[in-house]
NURODO-107340 format. One record per residue (C-alpha): x, y, z; residue in one letter; chain. Coordinates in Angstrom, 3 decimals, decimal comma, padded with zeros to 6 digits. Layout:
<atoms>
+----------+----------+----------+------+-------+
|        X |        Y |        Z | rest | kette |
+----------+----------+----------+------+-------+
|        X |        Y |        Z |    A |     A |
...
+----------+----------+----------+------+-------+
</atoms>
This chain:
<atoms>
+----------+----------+----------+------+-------+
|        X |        Y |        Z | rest | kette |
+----------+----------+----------+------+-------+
|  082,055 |  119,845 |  134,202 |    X |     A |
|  083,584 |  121,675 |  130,880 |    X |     A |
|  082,120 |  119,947 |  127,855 |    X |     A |
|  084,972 |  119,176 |  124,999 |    X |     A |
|  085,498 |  121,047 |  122,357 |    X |     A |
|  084,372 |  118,958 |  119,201 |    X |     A |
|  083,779 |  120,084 |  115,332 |    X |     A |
|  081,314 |  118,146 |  113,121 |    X |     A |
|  081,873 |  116,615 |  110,153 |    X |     A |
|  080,185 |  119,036 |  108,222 |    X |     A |
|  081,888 |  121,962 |  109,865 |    X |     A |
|  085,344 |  120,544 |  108,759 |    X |     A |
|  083,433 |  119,777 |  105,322 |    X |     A |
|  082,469 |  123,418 |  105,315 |    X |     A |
|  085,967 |  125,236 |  106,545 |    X |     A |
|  088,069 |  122,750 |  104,108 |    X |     A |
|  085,608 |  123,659 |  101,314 |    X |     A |
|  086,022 |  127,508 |  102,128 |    X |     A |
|  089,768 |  127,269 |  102,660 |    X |     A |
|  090,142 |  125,425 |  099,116 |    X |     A |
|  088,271 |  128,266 |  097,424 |    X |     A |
|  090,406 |  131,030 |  099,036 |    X |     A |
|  093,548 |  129,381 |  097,587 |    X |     A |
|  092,210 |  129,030 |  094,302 |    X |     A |
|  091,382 |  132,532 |  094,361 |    X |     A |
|  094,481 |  133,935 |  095,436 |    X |     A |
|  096,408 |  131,366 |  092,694 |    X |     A |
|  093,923 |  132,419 |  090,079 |    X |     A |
|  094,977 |  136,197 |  091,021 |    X |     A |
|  098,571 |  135,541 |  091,104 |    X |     A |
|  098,492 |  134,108 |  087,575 |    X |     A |
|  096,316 |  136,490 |  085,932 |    X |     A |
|  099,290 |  139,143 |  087,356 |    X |     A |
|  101,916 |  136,970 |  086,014 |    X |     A |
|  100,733 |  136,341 |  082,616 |    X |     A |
|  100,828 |  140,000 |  081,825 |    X |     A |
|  103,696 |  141,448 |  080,331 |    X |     A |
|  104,858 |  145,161 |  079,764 |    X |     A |
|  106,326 |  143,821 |  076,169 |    X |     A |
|  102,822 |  142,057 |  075,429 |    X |     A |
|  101,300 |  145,968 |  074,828 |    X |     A |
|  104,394 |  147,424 |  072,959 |    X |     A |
|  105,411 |  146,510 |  069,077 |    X |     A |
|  108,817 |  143,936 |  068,653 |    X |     A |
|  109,834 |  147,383 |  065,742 |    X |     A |
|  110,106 |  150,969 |  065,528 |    X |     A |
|  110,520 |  152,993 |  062,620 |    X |     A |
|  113,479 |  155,727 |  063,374 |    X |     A |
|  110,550 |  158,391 |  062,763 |    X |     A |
|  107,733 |  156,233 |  064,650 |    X |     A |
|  110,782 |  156,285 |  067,270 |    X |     A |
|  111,634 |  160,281 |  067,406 |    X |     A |
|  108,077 |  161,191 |  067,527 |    X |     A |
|  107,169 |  159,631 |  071,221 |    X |     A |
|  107,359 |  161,189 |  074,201 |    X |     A |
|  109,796 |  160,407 |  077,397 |    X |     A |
|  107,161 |  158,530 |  078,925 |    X |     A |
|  106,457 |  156,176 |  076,323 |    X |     A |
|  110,390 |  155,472 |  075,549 |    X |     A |
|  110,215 |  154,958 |  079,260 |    X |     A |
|  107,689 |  152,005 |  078,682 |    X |     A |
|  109,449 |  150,735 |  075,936 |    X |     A |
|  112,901 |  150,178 |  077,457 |    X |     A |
|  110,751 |  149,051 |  080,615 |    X |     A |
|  109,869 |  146,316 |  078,253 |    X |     A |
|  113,188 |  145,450 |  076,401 |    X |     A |
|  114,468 |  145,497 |  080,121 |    X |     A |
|  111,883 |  143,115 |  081,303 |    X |     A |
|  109,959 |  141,309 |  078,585 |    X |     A |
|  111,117 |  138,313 |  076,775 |    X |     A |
|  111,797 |  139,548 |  073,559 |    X |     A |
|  114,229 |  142,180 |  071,269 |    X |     A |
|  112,977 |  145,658 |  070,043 |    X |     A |
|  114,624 |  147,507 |  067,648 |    X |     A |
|  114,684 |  150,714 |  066,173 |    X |     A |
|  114,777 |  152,008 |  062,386 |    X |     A |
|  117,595 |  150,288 |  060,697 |    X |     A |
|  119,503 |  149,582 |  063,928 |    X |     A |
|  120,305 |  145,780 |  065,714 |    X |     A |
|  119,187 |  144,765 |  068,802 |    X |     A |
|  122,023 |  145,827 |  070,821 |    X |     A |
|  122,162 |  149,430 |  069,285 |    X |     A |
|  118,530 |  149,957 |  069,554 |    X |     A |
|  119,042 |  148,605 |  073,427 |    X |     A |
|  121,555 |  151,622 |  073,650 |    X |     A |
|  119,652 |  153,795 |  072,201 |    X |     A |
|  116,988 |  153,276 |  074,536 |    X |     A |
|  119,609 |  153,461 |  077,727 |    X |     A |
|  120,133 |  156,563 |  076,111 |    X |     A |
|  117,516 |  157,775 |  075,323 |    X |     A |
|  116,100 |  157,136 |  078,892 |    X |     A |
|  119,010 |  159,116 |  080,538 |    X |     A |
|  118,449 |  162,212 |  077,997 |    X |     A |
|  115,643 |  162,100 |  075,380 |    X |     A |
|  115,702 |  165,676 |  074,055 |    X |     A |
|  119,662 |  164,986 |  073,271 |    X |     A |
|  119,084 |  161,472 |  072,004 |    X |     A |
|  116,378 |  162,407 |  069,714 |    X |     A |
|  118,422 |  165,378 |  068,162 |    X |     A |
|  121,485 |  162,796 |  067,884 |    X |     A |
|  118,491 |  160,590 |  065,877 |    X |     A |
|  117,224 |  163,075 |  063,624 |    X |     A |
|  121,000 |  164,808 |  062,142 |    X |     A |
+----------+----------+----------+------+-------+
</atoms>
């Protein structure tokens, strides 16, 4: 005789209780990821000489930002869409963009 297969009320208590926790851990993960933002860490303005003095990585992680974050940056005396050219530019080729910036 094969005795059925049966699950206690406190084992379902149990797995239900350790199921909930797991989602609210992966949820709690997933929106600590989304709340950060690569334009949260980098300023909204950049003076032209601020600007000429970085280095190709961190004009990288600026137009990573204008690219993907929620808000404008500009550059020196420039608007929004020149500084976003500048950037494209400057991305492609920084040691000819910043010699174009400093004449």
């Amino acid at each position: 005789m094969t005795q059925a297969h049966t699950h206690s009320p406190a084992r379902r208590a149990f797995v239900g209780l350790v199921v909930a926790a797991s989602i609210a851990g992966l949820a709690s993960q997933a929106t600590a990821r989304g709340d950060a933002s690569p334009s949260d860490t980098v300023p909204r303005h950049y003076s032209l000489e601020k600007f000429t003095s970085l280095d190709r990585n961190e004009v990288y992680r600026i137009d990573h930002a204008a690219r993907h974050g929620s808000r404008q940056i500009t550059i020196g005396d420039f608007s929004a869409s020149e500084s976003r050219k500048i950037l494209r530019d400057a991305v492609a080729d920084w040691p000819a963009t910043r010699a174009t910036l400093l004449r």
